[in-house]
Steps between C-alpha positions, in 0.01 A plus 500: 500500500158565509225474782334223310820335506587497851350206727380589844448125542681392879600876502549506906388847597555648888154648595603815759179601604374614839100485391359158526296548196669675253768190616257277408385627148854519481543175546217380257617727217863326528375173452237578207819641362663117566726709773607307831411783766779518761366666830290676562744714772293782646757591754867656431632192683332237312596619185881586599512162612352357166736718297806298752328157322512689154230196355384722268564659196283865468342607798219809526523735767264744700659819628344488823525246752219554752659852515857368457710620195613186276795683424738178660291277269594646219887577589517090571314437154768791345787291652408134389394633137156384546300728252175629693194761440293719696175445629407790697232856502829706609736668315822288518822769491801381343340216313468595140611237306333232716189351380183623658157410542288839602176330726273450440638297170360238257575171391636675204743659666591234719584306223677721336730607744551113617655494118706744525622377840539131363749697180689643773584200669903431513 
């Protein structure tokens, strides 16, 4: 299936982001997109706690948590089958065939890899 042909209409997305205003172009990216933002959770507690609820269906995630690795983030996503990219200036280790979004990113690339998360979706 194509990009074209994959709707990110009511996609819910989990915004993981400790910076208030990349969290908020986030935020208005997803919903020019037709995306339902989920979050955002800027802490490693908020966002374990919203991957508990599981009321959404991709989620993006930055590495770094106010200096906290997201590593338990990702191991809860891993373990419900949630598909989910990277949104992070580090090098991730051990994260190859996950999605990720290098920042500074585009819209482009946003969309893009919101596609390819939506494909993945079980």
């Amino acid at each position: 299936m194509s990009e074209s042909n994959v709707s990110l209409d009511e996609l819910r997305v989990l915004v993981v982001e400790d910076e208030i205003l990349i969290a908020m172009m986030l935020e208005e990216m997803l919903e020019d997109f037709g995306c339902l933002p989920v979050g955002p959770c800027g802490d490693l507690a908020s966002a374990l706690a919203s991957c508990e609820q599981a009321n959404f269906d991709v989620a993006l995630v930055d590495m770094n948590l106010g200096g906290v690795p997201a590593t338990p983030v990702l191991e809860a996503l891993d373990k419900s089958g949630i598909p989910y990219a990277l949104s992070t200036g580090a090098e991730a280790q051990g994260t190859s065939d996950v999605p990720r979004l290098q920042k500074p990113f585009n819209v482009s690339d946003l969309q893009k890899t919101l596609h390819e998360l939506s494909r993945r979706r079980g």
